[in-house]
TORLUM-466137 format. One record per residue (C-alpha): x, y, z. Coordinates in nm, 3 decimals, padded with zeros to 5 digits, always signed. Example, Ala and Ser with C-alpha at 12.3 -4.5 7.8 and 13.67 -1.06 7.14 Angstrom:
atom u +01.230 v -00.450 w +00.780
atom u +01.367 v -00.106 w +00.714
***
This chain:
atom u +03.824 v -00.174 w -02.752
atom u +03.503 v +00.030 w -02.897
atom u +03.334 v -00.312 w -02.917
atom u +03.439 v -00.438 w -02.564
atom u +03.276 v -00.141 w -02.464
atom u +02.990 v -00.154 w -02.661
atom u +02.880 v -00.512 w -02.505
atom u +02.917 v -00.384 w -02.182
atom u +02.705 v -00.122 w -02.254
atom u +02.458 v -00.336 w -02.417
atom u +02.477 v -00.605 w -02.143
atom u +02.402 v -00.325 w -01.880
atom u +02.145 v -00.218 w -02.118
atom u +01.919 v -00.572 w -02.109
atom u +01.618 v -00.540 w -01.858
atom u +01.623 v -00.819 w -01.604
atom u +01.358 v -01.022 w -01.604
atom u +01.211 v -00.957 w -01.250
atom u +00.975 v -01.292 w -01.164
atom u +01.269 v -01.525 w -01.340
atom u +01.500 v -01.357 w -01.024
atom u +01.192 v -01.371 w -00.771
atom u +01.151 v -01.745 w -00.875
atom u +01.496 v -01.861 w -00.751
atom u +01.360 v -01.804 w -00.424
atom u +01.189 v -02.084 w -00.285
atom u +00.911 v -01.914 w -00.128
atom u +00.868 v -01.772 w -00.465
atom u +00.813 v -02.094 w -00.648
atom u +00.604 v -02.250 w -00.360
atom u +00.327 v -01.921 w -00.407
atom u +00.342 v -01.986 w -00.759
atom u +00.301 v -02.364 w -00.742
atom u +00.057 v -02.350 w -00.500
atom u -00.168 v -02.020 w -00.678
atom u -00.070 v -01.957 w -00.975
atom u -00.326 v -02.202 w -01.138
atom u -00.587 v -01.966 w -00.988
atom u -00.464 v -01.603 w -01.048
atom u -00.427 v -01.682 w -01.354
atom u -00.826 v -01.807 w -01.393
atom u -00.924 v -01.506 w -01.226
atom u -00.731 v -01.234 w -01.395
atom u -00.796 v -01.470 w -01.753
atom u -01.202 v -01.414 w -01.616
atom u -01.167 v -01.048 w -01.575
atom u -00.982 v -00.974 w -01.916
atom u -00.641 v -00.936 w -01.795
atom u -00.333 v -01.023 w -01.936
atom u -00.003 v -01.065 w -01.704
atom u +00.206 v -00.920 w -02.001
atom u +00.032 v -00.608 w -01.925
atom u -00.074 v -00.600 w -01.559
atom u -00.088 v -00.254 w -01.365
atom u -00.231 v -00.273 w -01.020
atom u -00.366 v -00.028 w -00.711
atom u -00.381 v -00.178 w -00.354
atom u -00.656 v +00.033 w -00.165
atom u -00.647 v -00.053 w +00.206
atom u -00.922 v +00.061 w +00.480
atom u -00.803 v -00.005 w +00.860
atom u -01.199 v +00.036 w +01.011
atom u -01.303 v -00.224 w +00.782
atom u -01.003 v -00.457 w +00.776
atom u -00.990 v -00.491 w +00.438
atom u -00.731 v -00.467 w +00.132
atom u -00.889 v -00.453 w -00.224
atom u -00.628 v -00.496 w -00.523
atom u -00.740 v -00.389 w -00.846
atom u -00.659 v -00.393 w -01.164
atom u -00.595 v -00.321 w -01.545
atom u -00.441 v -00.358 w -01.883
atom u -00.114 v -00.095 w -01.935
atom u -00.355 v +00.006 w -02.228
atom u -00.693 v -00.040 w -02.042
atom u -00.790 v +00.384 w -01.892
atom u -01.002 v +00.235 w -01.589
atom u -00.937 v -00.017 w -01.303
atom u -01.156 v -00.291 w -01.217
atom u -01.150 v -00.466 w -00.880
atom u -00.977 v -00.796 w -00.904
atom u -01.025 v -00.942 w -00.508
atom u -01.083 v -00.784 w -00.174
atom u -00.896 v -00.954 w +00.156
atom u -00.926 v -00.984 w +00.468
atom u -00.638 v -00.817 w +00.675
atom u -00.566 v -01.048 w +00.978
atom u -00.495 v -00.796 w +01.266
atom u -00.486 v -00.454 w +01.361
atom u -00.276 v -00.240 w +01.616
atom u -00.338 v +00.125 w +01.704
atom u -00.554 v +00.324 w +01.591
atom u -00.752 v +00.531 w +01.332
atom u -00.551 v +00.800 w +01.257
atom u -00.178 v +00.837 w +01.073
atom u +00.130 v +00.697 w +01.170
atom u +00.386 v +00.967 w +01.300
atom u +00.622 v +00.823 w +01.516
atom u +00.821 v +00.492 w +01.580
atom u +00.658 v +00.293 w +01.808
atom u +00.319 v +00.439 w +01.795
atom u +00.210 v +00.132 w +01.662
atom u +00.038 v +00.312 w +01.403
atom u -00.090 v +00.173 w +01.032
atom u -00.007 v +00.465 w +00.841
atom u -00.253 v +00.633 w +00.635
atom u -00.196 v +00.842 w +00.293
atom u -00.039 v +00.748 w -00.069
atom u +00.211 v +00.518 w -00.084
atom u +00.360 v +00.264 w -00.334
atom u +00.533 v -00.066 w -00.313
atom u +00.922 v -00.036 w -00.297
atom u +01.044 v -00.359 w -00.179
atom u +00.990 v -00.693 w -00.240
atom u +01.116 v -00.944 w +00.037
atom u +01.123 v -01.302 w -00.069
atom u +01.309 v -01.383 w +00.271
atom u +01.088 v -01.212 w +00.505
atom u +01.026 v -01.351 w +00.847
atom u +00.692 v -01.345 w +00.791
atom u +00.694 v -01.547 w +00.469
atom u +00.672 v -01.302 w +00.194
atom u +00.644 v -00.895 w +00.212
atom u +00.598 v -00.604 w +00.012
atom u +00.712 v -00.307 w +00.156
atom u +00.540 v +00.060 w +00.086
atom u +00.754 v +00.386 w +00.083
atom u +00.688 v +00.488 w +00.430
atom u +00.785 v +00.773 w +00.552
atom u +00.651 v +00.914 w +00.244
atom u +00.749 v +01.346 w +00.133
atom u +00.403 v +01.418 w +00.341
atom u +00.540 v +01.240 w +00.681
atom u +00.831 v +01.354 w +00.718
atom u +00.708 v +01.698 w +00.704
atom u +00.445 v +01.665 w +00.990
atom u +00.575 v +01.330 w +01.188
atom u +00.850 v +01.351 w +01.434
atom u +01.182 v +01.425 w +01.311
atom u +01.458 v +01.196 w +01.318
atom u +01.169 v +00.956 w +01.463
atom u +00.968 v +00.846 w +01.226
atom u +01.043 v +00.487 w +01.187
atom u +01.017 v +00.268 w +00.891
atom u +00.972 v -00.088 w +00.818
atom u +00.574 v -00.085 w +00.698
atom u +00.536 v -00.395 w +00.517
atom u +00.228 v -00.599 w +00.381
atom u +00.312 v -00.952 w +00.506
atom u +00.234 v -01.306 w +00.541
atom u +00.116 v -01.434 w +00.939
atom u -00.146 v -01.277 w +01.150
atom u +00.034 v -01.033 w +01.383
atom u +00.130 v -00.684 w +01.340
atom u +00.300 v -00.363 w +01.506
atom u +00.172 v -00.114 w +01.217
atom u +00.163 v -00.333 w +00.891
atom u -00.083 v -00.513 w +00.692
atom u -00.059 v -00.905 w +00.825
atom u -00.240 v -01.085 w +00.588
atom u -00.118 v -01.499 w +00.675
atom u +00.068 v -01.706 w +00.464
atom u -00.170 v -01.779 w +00.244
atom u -00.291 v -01.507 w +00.097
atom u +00.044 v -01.324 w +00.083
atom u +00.127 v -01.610 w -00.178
atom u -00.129 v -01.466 w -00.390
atom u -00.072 v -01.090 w -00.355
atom u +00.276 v -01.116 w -00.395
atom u +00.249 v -01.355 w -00.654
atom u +00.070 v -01.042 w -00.804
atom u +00.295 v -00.770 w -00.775
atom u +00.545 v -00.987 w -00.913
atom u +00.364 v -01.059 w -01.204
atom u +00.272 v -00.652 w -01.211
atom u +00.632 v -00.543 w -01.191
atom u +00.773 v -00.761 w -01.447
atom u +00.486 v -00.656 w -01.699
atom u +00.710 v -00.328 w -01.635
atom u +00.463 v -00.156 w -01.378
atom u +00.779 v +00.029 w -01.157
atom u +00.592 v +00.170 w -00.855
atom u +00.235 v -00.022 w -00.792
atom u +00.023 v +00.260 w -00.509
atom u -00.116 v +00.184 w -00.241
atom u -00.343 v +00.414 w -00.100
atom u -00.442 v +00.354 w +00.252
atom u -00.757 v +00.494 w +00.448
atom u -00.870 v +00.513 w +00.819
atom u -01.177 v +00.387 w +00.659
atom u -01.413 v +00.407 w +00.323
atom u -01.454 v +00.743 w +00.310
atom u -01.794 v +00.810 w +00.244
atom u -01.982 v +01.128 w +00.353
atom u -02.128 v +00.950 w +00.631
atom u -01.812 v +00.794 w +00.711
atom u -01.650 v +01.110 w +00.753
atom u -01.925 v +01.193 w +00.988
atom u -01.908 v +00.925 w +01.199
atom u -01.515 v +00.981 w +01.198
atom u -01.589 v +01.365 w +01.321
atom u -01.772 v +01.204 w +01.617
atom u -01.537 v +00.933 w +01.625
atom u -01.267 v +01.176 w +01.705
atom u -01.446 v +01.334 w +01.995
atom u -01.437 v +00.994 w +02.222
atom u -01.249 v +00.857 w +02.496
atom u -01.114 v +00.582 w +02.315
atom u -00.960 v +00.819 w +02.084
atom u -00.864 v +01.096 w +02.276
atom u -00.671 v +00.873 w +02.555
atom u -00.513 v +00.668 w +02.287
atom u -00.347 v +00.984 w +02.111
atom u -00.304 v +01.180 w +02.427
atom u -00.111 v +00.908 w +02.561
atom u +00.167 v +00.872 w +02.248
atom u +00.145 v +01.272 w +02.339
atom u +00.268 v +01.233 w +02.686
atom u -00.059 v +01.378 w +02.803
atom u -00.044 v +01.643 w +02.575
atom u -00.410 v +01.750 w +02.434
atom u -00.510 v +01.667 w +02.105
atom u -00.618 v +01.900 w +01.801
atom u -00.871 v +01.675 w +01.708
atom u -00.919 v +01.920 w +01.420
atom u -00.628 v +01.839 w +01.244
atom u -00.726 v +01.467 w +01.226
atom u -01.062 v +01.593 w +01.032
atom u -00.886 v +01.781 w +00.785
atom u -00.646 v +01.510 w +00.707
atom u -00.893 v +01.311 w +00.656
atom u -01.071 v +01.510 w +00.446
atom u -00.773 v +01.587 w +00.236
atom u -00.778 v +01.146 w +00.198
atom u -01.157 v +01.204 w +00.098
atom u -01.040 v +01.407 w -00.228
atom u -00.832 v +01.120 w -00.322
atom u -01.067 v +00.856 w -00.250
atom u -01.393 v +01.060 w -00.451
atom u -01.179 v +01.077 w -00.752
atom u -01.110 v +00.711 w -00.841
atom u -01.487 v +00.584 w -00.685
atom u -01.610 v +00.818 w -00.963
atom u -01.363 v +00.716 w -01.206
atom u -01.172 v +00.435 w -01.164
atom u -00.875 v +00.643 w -01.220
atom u -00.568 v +00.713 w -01.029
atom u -00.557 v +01.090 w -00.889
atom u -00.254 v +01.263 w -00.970
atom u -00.092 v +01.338 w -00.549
atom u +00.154 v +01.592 w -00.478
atom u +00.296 v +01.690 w -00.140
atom u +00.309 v +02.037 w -00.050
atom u +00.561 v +02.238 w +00.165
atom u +00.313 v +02.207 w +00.447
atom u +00.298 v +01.823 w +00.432
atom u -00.055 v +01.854 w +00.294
atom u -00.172 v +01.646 w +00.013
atom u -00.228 v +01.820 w -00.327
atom u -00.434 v +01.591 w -00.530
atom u -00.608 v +01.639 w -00.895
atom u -00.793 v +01.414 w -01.130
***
């Protein structure tokens, strides 16, 4: 009986081996026929090995763009691997706080789910709401479902077609069976320099902006104020790794408010 036991326990015990699952999926396969050849030059050119992959997705909605980097589990800095294009936008700067605002969020996030079977080819899907949103979005409303995807259409996600999605998922894959069990994703209204937080604090002041907002609020006004100093809060977060390449350590606090440290 103790042995019967013991090879259960030991059975239970074995890690799966993540990409052999992800391969029996035929999307799967095809990004890794198709790419692999590739990824594989360009993480072999930067001094990476897929046996010890860690990576950080860093998105910026003003720019349309989503830069992956990357390191060695034993490497202390991150080096960018690729930027990409993302194919279309809805909504607009500012975070997602509602269903059906047709937001992007913005704020810390990680990947949570990967969808082999997604209906727009392949998907990775980030831990929105996150503890911060559903502090200050609206309760029981806050709506889920924020994926980066294959195709070129979007309600709130990161569309970024077919092809591309082979490689970036073909990634994470690779990333999470090197053992790496949450990969962030950090996502900005845009790079958040001190002049683009200037032209954000003007930004915030226009008619585009204000009617946009004010009509998700029923008319209500807007504390444009409160956009600035979330946005700020982003800027700590964003300062820390372009000075050091290093992921800050993020909290939420009781408020909803970021906490973040080096």
């Amino acid at each position: 009986m103790k042995s019967i036991v013991f090879s259960i326990i030991l059975m239970l015990s074995v890690p799966t081996n993540f990409k052999t699952q992800q391969l029996k999926y035929e999307r799967v396969k095809t990004a890794y026929d198709e790419k692999s050849e590739a990824v594989f030059a360009l993480l072999s050119k930067k001094t990476l090995s897929p046996q010890k992959l860690q990576l950080y997705f860093r998105a910026f909605k003003k720019e349309q763009i989503l830069e992956i980097w990357a390191k060695n589990s034993d490497d202390k800095t991150f080096q960018l691997l690729k930027s990409y294009p993302v194919a279309a936008s809805s909504g607009n700067l500012g975070p997602k706080r509602k269903q059906g605002d047709m937001q992007t969020p913005e704020g810390f996030y990680y990947i949570e789910k990967f969808n082999p079977i997604s209906n727009f080819y392949l998907s990775l899907g980030i831990n929105y709401p996150n503890a911060s949103d559903k502090i200050l979005g609206e309760k029981g409303n806050l709506g889920n479902d924020i994926y980066i995807h294959g195709a070129a259409m979007t309600v709130g996600c990161l569309p970024m077609t077919d092809d591309k999605i082979k490689e970036i998922y073909l990634l994470a894959v690779e990333a999470k069976n090197a053992g790496q069990y949450e990969i962030p994703v950090h996502i900005f209204p845009a790079k958040l320099t001190d002049n683009n937080l200037l032209e954000l604090q003007k930004f915030v002041k226009s008619s585009n902006f204000i009617d946009y907002w004010s009509a998700l609020k029923n008319g209500q006004n807007i504390d444009s104020e409160k956009f600035i100093t979330f946005w700020r809060k982003l800027k700590e977060g964003y300062d820390i790794f372009e000075e050091t390449h290093q992921l800050p350590k993020i909290s939420v606090k009781s408020s909803g408010e970021y906490s973040i440290k080096k």
